[in-house]
C-alpha positions in Angstrom: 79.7 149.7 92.1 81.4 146.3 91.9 84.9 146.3 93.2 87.4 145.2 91.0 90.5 145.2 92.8 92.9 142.2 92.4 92.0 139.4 94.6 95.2 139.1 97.2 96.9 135.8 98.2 94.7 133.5 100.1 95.5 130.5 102.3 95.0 127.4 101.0 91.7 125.6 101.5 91.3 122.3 103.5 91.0 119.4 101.4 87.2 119.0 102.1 86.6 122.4 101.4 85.1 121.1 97.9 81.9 119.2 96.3 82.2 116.7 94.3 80.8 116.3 90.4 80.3 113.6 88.3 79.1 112.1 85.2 80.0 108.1 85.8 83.0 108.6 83.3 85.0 110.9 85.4 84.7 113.3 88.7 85.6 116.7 89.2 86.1 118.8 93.1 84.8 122.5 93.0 86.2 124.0 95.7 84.4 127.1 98.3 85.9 129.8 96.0 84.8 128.6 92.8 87.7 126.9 91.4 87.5 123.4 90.3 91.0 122.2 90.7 90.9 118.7 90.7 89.9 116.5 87.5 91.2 113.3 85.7 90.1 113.3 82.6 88.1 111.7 80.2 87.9 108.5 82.8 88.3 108.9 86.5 91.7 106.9 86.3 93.1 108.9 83.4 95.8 111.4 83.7 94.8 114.9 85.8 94.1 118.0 84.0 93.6 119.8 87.1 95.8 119.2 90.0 95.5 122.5 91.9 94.7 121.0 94.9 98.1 119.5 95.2 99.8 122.5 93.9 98.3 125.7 92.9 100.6 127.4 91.0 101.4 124.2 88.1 98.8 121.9 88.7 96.3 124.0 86.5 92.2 124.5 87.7 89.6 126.4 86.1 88.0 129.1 88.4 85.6 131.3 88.1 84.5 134.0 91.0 83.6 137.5 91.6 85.5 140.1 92.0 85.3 141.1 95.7 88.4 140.4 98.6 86.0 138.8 101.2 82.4 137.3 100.7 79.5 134.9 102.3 80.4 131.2 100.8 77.7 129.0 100.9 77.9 125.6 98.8 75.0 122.8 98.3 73.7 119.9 96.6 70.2 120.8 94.6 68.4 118.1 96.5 68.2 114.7 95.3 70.8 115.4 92.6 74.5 115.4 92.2 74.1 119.8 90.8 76.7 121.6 93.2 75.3 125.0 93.8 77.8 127.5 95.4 76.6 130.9 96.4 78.9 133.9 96.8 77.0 136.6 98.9 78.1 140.4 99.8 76.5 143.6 100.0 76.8 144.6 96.9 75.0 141.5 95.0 74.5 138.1 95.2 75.1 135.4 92.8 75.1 131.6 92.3 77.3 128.9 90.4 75.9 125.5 89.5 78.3 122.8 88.3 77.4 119.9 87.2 78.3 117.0 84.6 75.8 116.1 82.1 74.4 112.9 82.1 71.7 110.7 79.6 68.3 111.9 80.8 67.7 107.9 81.4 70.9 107.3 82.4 71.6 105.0 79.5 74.3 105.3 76.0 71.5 106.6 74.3 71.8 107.7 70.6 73.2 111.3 70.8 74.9 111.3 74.2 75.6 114.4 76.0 79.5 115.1 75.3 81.9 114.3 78.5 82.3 117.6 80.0 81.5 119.9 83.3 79.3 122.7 83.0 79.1 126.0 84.9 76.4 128.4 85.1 76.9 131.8 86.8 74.1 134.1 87.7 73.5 137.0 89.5 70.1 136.7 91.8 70.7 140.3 93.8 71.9 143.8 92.5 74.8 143.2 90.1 78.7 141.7 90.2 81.8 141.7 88.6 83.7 138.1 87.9 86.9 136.5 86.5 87.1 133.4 84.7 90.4 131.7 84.3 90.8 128.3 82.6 93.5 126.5 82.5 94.6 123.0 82.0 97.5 121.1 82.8 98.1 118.1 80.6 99.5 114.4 81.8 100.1 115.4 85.4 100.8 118.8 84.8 104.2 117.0 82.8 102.8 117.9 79.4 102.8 121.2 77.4 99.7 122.1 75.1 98.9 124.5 72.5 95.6 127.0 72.8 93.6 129.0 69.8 90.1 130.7 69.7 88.1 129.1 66.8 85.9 130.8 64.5 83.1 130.0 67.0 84.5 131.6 69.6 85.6 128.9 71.7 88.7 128.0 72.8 90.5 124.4 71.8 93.5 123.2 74.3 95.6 120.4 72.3 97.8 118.6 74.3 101.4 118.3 72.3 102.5 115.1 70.8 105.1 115.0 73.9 102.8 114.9 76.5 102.9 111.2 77.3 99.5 110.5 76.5 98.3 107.8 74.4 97.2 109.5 70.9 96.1 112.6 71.1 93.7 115.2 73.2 91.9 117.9 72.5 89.7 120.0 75.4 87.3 122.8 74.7 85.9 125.8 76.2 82.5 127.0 75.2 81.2 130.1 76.1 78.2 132.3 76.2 80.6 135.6 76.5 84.1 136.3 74.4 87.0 134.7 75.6 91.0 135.7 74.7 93.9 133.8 75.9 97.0 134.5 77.9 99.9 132.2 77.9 98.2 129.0 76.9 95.1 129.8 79.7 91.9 131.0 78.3 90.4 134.1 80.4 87.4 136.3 80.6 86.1 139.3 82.7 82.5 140.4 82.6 79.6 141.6 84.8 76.1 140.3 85.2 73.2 142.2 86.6 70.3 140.9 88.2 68.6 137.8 86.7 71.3 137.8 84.4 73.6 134.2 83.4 76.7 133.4 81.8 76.9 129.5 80.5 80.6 127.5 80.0 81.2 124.2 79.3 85.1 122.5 79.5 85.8 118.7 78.2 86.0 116.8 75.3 86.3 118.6 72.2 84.4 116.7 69.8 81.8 116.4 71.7 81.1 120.1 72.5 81.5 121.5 68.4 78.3 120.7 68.2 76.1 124.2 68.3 73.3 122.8 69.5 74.4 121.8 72.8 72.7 124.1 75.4 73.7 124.6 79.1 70.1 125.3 80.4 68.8 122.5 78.8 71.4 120.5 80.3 71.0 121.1 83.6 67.3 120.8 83.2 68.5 117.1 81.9 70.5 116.8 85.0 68.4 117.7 87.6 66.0 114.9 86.4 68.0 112.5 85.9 69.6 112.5 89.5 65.8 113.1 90.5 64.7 109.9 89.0 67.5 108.2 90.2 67.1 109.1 94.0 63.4 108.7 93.9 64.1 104.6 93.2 65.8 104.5 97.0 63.5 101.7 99.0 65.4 103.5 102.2 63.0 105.0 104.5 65.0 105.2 107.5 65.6 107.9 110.0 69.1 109.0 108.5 67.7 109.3 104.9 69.7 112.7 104.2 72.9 111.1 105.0 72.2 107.6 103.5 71.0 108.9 100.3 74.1 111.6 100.2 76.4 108.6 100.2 74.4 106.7 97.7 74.8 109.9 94.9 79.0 109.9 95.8 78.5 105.9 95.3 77.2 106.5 92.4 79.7 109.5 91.1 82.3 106.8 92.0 81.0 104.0 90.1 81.5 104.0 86.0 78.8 103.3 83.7 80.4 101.6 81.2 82.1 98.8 83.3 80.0 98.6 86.4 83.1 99.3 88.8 82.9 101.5 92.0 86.5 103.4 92.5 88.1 104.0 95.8 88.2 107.2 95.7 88.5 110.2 92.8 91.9 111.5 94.1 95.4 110.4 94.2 98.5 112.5 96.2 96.4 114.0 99.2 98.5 113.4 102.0 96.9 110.3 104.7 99.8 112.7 107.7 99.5 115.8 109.0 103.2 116.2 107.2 102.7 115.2 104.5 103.5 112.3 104.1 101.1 108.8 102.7 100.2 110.1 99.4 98.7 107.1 97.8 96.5 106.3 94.4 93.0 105.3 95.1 91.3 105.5 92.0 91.0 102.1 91.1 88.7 99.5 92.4 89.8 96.9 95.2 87.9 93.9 95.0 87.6 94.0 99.3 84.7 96.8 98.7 82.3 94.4 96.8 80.9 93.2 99.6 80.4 96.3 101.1 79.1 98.1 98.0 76.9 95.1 96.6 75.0 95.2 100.3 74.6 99.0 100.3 73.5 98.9 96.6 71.0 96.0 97.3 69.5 97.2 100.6 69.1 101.1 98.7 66.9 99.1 96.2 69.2 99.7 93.2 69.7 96.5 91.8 70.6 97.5 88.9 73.8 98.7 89.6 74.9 95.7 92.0 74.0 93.1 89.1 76.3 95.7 87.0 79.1 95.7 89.9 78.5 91.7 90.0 79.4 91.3 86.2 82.6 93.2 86.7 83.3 91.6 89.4 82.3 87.8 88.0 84.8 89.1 85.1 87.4 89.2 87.4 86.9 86.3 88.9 86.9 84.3 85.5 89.6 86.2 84.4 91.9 85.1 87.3 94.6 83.2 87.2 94.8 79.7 86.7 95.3 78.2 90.5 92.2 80.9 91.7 94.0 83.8 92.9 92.8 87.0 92.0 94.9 90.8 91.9 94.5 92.8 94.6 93.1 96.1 92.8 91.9 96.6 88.9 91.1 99.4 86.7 88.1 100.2 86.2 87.9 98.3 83.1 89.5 95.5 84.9 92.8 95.8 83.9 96.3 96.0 86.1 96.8 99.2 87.3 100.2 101.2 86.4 103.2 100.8 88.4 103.3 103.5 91.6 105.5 106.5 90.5 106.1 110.0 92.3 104.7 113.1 90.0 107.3 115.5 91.3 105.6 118.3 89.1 102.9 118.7 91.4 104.8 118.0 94.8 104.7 121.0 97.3 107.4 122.4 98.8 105.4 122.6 102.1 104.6 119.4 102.2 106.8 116.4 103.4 105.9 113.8 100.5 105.4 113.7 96.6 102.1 112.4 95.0 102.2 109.3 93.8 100.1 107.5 90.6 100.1 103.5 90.4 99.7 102.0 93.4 102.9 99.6 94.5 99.6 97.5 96.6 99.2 96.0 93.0 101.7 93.1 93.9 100.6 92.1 97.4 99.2 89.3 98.5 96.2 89.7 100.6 94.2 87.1 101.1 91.1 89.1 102.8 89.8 89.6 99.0 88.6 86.2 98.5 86.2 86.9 101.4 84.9 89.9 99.9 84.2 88.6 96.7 82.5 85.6 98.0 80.3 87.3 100.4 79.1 89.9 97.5 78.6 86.8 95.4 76.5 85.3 98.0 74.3 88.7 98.7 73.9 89.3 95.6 72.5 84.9 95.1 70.4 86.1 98.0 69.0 89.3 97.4 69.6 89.5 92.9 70.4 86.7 90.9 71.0 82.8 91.8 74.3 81.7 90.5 75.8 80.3 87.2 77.0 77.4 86.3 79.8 79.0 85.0 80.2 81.2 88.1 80.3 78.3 90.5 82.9 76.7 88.2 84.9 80.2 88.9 83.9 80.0 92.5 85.0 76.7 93.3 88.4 77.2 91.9 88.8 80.4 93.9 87.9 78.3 97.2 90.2 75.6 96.1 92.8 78.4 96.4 92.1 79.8 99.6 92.2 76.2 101.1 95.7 76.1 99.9 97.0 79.3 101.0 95.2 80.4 104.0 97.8 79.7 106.7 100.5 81.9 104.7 101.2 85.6 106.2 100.2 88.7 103.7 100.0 92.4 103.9 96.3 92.1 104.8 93.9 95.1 104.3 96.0 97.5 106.0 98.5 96.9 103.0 101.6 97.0 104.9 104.6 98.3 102.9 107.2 96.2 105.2 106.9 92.8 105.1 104.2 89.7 105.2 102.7 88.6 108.7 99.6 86.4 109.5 96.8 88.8 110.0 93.7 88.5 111.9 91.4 90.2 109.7 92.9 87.9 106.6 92.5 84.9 108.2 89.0 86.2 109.5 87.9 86.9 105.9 89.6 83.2 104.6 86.7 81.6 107.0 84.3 84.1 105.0 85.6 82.5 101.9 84.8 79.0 102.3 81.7 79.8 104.6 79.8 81.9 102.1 81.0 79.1 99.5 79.1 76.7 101.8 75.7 78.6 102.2 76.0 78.9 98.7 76.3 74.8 97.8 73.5 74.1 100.5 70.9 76.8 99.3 71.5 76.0 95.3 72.3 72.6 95.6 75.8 72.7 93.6 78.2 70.3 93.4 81.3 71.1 95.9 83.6 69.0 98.0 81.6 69.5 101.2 83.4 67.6 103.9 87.1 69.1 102.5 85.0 72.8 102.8 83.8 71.8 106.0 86.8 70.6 107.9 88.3 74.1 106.3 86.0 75.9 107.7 86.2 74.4 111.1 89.9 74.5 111.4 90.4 78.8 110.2 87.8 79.1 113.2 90.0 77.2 115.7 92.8 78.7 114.8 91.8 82.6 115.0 90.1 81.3 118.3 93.7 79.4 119.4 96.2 81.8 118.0 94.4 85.0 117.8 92.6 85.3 121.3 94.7 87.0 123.6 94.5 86.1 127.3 96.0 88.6 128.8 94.2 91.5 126.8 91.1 89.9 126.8 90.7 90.2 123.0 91.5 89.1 119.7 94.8 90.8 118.6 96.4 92.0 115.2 98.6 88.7 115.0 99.7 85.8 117.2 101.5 86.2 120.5 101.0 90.0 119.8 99.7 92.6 122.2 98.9 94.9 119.2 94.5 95.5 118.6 93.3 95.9 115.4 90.4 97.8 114.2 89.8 95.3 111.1 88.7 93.1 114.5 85.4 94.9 114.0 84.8 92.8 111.1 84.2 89.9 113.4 80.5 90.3 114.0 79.7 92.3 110.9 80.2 89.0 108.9 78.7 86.3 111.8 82.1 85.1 112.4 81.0 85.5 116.3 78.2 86.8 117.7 77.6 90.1 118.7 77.4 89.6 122.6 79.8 86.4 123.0 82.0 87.8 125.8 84.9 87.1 124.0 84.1 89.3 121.4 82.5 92.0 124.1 86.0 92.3 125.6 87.5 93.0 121.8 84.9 95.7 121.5 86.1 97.2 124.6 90.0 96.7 124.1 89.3 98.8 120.7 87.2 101.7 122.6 89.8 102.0 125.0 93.0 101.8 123.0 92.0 102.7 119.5 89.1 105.8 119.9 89.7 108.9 120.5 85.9 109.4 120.7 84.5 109.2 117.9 87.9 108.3 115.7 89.3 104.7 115.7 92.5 104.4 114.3 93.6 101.4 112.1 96.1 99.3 114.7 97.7 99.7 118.1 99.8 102.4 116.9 103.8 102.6 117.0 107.1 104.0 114.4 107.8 100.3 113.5 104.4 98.9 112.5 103.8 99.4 108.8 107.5 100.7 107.9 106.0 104.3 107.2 106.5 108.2 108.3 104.6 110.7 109.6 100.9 109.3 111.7 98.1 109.0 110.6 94.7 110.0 112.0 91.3 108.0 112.8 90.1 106.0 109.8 86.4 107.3 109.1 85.3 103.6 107.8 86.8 102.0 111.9 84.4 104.5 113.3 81.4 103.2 111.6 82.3 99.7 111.8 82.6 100.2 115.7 79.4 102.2 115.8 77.5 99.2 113.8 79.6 96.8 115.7 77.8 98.5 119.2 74.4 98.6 117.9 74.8 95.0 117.0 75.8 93.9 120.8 73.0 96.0 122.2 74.7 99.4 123.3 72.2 101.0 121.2 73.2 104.2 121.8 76.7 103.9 122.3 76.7 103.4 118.6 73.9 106.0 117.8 76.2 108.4 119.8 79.3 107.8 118.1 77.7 107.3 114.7 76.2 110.8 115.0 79.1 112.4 116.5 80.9 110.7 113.2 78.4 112.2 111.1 79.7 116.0 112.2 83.1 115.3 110.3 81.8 114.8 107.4 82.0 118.1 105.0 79.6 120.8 104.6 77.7 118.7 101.6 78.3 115.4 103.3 81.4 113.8 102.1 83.7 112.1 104.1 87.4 111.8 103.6 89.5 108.4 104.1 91.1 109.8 107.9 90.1 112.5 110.3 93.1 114.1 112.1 92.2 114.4 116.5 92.5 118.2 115.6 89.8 117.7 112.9 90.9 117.8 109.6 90.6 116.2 106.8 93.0 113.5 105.6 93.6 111.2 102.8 91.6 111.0 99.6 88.8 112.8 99.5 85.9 111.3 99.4 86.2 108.0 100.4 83.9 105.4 98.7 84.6 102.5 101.8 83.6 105.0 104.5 80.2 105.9 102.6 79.7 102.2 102.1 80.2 101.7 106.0 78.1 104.7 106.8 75.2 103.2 105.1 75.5 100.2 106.9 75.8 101.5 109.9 72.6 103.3 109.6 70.7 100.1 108.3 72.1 98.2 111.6 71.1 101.2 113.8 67.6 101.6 112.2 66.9 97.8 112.9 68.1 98.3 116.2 66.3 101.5 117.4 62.8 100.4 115.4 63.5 97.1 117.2 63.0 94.7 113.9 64.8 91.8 114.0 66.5 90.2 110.9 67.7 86.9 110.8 71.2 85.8 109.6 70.6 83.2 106.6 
């Protein structure tokens, strides 16, 4: 018979004890034991309505899981799809949960949309088993109160109160195949299921799920197909297919549908310190990952999506302000993001820092953006579309910019919180700037100010080799007359600044692998309590690790970089996500997943593919 003693206190889970689940509007983390308690909701940027994972006892989740102390756990994607399947196994029955958000079968706003919601389908494959289902939502942050009621359908409606702090109004609903009640505001149900037997919910927008013709079999059946489709258009063909196409799917989850932008990450709050401590935003888009995402979109074969990212981002750039410069970070729909403010609601009392929303990085000046932009635009002129006239127009002014400004310090990619400094990696990405501008007037044939570009372009390269190239450490350092190595560095080669075996480069790559790895993690910067201004440390930074890897294979130590991206590959979680930071001890760190490190991954496994199938490709 199925035990139904109460479940006692368990630890808490690691942070990458969870899939990820998605419907391009908004993202949800089901954890090992069935709860999913982390969602924004209804856009991936809105406020949470389950913030368990920062704090279980007020941040709200909705869990369902058998009745049993101890139990098998076994979690996986359906393959090809973005369907988490969790399976709970003892000896006295087996079952399986699928979550998953529905999406248009074609992927499209097509007439009768499915509503924005997550689905879950419990069913019992072996014997029989007793579950609990608990449901519970935790308006604006878990600041807000709400009211609950069944409806004459059965289903429970959550209505967020007019105090909540939300703009108009919300209203959630819980649909159910089985009766529900309510207890204090949470809806709640108990039930067994025998063999072949199924119980269906669905949890999100109100409105959309009234409708009584929405079916959760038919949905997932929807689901699986679309996802299907979607992975079956990958050109990749490569020897780490599993893991390239793994990253593609979280790309994708990360990306929105109506806009075309590609989020940072789906979390805010986890902590980047074993204390605690760095508990920053990430859910908005940073206009340094277009050039990373518009190459691993192209070279996947899904142009479609980079000319979608590209409008966003050619929006932004003619949205800019008047002398060229552009904001650091957006919205997804391109707008400013909120000022950074701690949610003290959902701090933990045995942890060192408080979550944070906003993100204060809004108002820095980093100047390594204008090279991202302009090296997507120019990938995507290569590889998609050929340029405006409009867009050049937008493009010249940005350039104009750069010229102006690229001596001045900044807080650079690393987003320093204490103070401006000239930066390697900044000034690195300045030369990208006016560079890609270049190729771009020579190979269309637009009208530019060549010999001002030129002489530009020439003197950013003299003075990173001048002022940046340490002597003494036989590589380029962090900033001038420093001794301090940066892992941005890695960047050098990735975007033909220097070539791949120039010895001055060769002894970077090995001041990095000897100061900055702890095989296979590379951490940020030479590492010290006065650098950024920060407490608590930090661990390796998943994206440095496959930048060095790429970085190897690209000056011919083949299998140093095979080795260290492989090794690289065993942090990731059990369904393949990586998280922002690895601690040495192994755990997970930061927001979780991180859409940079997948973007690196794939690009790692494109250079080491060319490499180890010996095919040479041609910088133009």
């Amino acid at each position: 018979m199925p035990d139904h003693r109460p479940i006692p206190p368990r630890p808490a889970l690691p942070t990458d004890a969870r899939g990820m689940i998605g419907n391009m509007r908004t993202t949800a983390l089901v954890s090992l034991r069935g709860s999913i308690d982390f969602m924004c909701f209804p856009r991936i940027d809105s406020p949470a309505i389950f913030a368990g994972l920062l704090e279980p006892s007020r941040g709200g989740a909705f869990s369902i899981e058998p009745k049993f102390e101890t139990a098998n756990v076994k979690q996986m994607y359906l393959p090809d799809t973005n369907v988490l399947l969790t399976r709970f196994m003892t000896p006295e029955g087996v079952c399986e949960l699928m979550d998953f958000m529905p999406v248009p079968e074609d992927g499209s706003a097509a007439d009768a949309p499915p509503p924005n919601c997550v689905i879950r389908v419990v069913r019992v494959v072996h014997w029989r088993m007793a579950f609990r289902m608990h449901c519970e939502p935790r308006f604006y942050y878990a600041r807000g109160s709400h009211t609950a009621h069944i409806d004459k359908d059965g289903a429970v409606e959550f209505h967020a109160a007019a105090n909540a702090g939300l703009e108009g109004s919300m209203q959630l609903r819980l649909n159910s195949t089985l009766p529900l009640a309510l207890d204090d505001g949470a809806a709640r149900a108990e039930f067994e299921l025998r063999d072949g037997e199924s119980a269906g919910f669905a949890f999100g927008d109100a409105e959309g799920l009234r409708e009584k013709s929405f079916d959760c079999e038919t949905a997932l059946t929807d689901t699986i197909r679309y996802w299907r489709s979607w992975s079956a258009q990958s050109t990749y063909r490569g020897r780490y297919r599993e893991v390239v196409m793994r990253s593609a799917l979280t790309l994708k989850l990360l990306s929105s549908s109506e806009h075309g932008a590609i989020v940072a990450a789906p979390t805010f709050g986890l902590a980047e310190a074993l204390d605690g401590s760095r508990r920053w935003d990430y859910r908005f888009t940073w206009i340094r990952d277009a050039a990373f995402s518009v190459y691993a979109l192209l070279r996947l074969g899904y142009t479609g999506e980079a000319r979608h990212f590209m409008t966003w981002i050619a929006g932004r750039s003619r949205h800019c302000d008047s002398d060229g410069s552009l904001s650091v970070m957006y919205t997804v729909d391109g707008k400013e993001p909120p000022e950074e403010s701690e949610i003290a609601a959902l701090a933990n009392g045995e942890s060192a820092g408080v979550p944070l929303i906003g993100n204060a990085a809004r108002n820095q000046t980093q100047l390594d953006v204008y090279g991202a932009l302009l090296d997507a635009i120019y990938l995507y002129n290569k590889y998609g579309a050929a340029i405006s006239h409009d867009g050049w127009r937008d493009v010249t002014r940005t350039v104009d910019y750069v010229i102006g400004h690229w001596r001045e310090p900044d807080h650079g990619i690393w987003e320093f919180r204490n103070g401006l400094r000239p930066l390697l990696h900044s000034r690195l990405m300045c030369w990208v700037t006016v560079d890609r501008a270049l190729r771009l007037a020579e190979k269309r044939s637009l009208p530019a100010p060549l010999k001002r570009w030129f002489d530009t372009r020439d003197a950013i390269h003299a003075d990173i080799h001048e002022n940046f190239w340490n002597e003494e450490r036989n590589a380029f350092v962090q900033t001038p007359d420093s001794q301090r190595l940066d892992a941005s560095a890695l960047m050098m080669p990735l975007v033909r600044f220097i070539g791949p075996t120039d010895p001055r480069w060769l002894g970077t790559l090995d001041a990095i692998g000897s100061e900055l790895k702890v095989d296979p993690l590379i951490f940020r910067y030479t590492r010290g309590a006065t650098l950024d201004g920060l407490p608590g440390i930090e661990g390796g930074f998943s994206v440095c690790s496959f930048w060095y890897a790429e970085a190897l294979a690209r000056a011919g130590r083949v299998d140093e970089g095979r080795l260290v991206f492989e090794k690289m590959l065993a942090y990731a979680n059990h369904v393949g996500l990586f998280s922002e930071e690895v601690a040495t001890s192994g755990e997970a760190l930061g927001n979780f997943p991180q859409a940079l490190t997948h973007l690196a991954l794939i690009s790692a496994a494109y250079q080491l593919d060319r490499n180890l199938d010996k095919v040479h490709v041609p910088w133009t």
